[in-house]
C-alpha positions as CSV (number, residue, x, y, z in Angstrom):
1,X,110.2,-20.3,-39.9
2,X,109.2,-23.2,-42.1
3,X,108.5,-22.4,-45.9
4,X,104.8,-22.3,-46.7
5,X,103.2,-22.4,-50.1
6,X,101.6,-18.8,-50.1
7,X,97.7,-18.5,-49.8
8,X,95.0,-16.1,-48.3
9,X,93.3,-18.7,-45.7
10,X,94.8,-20.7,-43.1
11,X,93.9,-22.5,-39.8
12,X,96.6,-21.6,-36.5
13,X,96.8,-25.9,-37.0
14,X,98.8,-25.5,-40.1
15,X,101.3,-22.8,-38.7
16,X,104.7,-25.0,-37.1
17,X,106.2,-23.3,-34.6
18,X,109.5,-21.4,-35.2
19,X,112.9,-21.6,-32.8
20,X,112.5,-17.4,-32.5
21,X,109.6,-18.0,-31.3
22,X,110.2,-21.1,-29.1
23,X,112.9,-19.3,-27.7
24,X,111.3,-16.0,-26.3
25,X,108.0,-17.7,-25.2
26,X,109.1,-21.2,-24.1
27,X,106.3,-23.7,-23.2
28,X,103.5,-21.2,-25.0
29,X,101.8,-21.9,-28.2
30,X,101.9,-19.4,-30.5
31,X,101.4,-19.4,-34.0
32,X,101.8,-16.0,-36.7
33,X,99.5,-17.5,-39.4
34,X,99.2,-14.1,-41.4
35,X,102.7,-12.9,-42.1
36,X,104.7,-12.0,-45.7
37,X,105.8,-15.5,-45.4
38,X,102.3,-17.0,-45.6
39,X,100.8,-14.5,-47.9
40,X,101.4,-13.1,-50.8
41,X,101.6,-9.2,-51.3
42,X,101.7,-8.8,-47.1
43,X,104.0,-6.4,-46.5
44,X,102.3,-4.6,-43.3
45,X,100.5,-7.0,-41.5
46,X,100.8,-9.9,-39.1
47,X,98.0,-12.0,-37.5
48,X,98.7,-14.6,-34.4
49,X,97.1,-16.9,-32.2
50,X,98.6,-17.3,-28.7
51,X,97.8,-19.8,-25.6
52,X,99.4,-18.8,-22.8
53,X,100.0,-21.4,-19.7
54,X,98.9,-20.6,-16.4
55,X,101.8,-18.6,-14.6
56,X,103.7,-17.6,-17.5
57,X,104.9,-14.2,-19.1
58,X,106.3,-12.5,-22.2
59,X,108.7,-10.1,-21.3
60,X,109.1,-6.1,-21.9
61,X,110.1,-5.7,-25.1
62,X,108.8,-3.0,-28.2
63,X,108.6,-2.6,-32.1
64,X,110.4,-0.3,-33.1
65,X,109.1,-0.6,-37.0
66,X,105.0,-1.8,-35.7
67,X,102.2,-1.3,-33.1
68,X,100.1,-4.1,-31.9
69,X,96.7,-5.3,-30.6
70,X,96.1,-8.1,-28.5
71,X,92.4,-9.2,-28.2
72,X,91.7,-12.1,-25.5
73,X,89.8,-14.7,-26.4
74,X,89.1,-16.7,-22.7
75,X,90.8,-16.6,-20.0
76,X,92.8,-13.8,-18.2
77,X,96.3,-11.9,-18.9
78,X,97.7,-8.6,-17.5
79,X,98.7,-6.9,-20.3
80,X,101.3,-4.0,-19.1
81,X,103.0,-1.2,-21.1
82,X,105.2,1.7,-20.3
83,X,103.8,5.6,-20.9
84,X,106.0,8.5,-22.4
85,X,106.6,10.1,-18.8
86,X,108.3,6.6,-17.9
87,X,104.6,5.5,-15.7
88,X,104.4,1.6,-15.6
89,X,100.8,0.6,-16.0
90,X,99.3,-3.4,-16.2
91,X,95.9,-4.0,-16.8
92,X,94.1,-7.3,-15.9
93,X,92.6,-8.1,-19.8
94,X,89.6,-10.9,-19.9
95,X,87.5,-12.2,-22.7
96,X,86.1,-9.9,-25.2
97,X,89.1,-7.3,-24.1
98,X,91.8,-5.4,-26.4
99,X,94.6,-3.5,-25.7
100,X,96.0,-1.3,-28.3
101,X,100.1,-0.2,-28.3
102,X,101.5,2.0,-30.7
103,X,104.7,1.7,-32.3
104,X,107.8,1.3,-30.3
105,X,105.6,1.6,-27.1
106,X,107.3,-0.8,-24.5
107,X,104.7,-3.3,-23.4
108,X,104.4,-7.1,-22.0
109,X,101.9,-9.3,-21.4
110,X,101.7,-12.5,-18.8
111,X,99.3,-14.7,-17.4
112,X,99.7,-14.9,-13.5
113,X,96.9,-16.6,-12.9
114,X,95.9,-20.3,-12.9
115,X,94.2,-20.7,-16.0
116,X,95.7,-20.7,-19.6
117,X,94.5,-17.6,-21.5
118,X,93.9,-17.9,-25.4
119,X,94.4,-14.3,-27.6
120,X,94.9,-13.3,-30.9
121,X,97.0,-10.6,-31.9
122,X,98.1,-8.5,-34.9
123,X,101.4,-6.2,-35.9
124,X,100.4,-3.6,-38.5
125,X,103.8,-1.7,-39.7
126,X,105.6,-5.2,-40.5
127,X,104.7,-8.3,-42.2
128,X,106.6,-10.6,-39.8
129,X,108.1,-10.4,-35.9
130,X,111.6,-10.2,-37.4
131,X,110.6,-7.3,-39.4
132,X,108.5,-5.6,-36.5
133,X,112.2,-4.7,-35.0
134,X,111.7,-6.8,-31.9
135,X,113.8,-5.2,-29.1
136,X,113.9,-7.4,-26.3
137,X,114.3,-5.3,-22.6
138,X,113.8,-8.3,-20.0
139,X,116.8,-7.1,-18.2
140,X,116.1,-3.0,-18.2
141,X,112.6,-3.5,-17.4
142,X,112.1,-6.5,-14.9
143,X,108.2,-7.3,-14.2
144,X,107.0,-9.7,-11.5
145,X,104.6,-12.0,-12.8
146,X,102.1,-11.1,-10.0
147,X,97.9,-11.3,-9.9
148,X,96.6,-8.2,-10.9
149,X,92.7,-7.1,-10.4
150,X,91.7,-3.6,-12.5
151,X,94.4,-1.7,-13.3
152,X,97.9,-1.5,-11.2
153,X,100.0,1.8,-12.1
154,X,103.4,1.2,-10.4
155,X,105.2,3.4,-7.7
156,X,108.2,3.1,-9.7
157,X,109.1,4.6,-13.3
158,X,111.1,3.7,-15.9
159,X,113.6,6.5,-17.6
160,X,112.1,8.6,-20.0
161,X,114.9,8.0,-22.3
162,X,113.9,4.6,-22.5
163,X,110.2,4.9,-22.1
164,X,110.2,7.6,-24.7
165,X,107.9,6.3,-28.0
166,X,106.1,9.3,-29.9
């Protein structure tokens, strides 16, 4: 991440974007304007701004050390997660919805549909991503990045072991 001169008030403008970034969400822009390296005395909270292209997807992944909110702004994403019992559930999100996951819950969210979708989101539990414990699982939980309309709770489950997050 570039080195900012610490304040309380930002615009997502002045927020560069970082290779960590760049490199799990290719072609998206995404910005974490609130984080410890942007404020002073943050050492809980993050707060993002996110565009998301037509037909893309962030992949499964969890915090082990934060839970997150996503809020959607315009546009539409399915926003997906993984219950304790190993029960795959995606949930078509559009303006004025948010979608609450606790800590180490695995969750996703992608945009199959042919309009960007604009969100903001927030980590509380760690003041940054790297610190939020990202644990990527593209590869143990593969997602198609399909249309969703209401809610879709998938015939298949993921392994308690993994899904397990309370």
């Amino acid at each position: 991440m570039a080195e900012y001169a610490k304040k309380t008030v930002w615009h997502f403008d002045e927020i560069e974007e970082d290779e960590e970034t760049a490199r799990l969400m290719p072609g998206f822009e995404i910005q974490y304007i609130i984080t410890d390296e942007t404020t002073e005395n943050n050492d809980k909270t993050v707060f993002g701004h996110c565009v998301f292209p037509p037909k893309s997807q962030h992949f499964p992944h969890r915090h082990l050390a934060a839970a997150e909110v996503v809020y959607v702004i315009s546009g539409r994403v399915v926003n997906g997660s993984v219950d304790e019992d190993g029960t795959i559930t995606e949930t078509e999100c559009s303006a004025g919805m948010a979608t609450y996951v606790p800590q180490r819950q695995i969750h996703w969210t992608r945009n199959p549909y042919d309009e960007p979708c604009e969100f903001v989101f927030a980590y509380y539990g760690a003041p940054s991503l790297e610190k939020s414990a990202y644990v990527d699982l593209t590869d143990v939980v593969p997602i198609e990045n399909v249309e969703v309309s209401g809610v879709l709770v998938h015939d298949e489950k993921v392994d308690t072991k993994l899904a397990h997050y309370l």
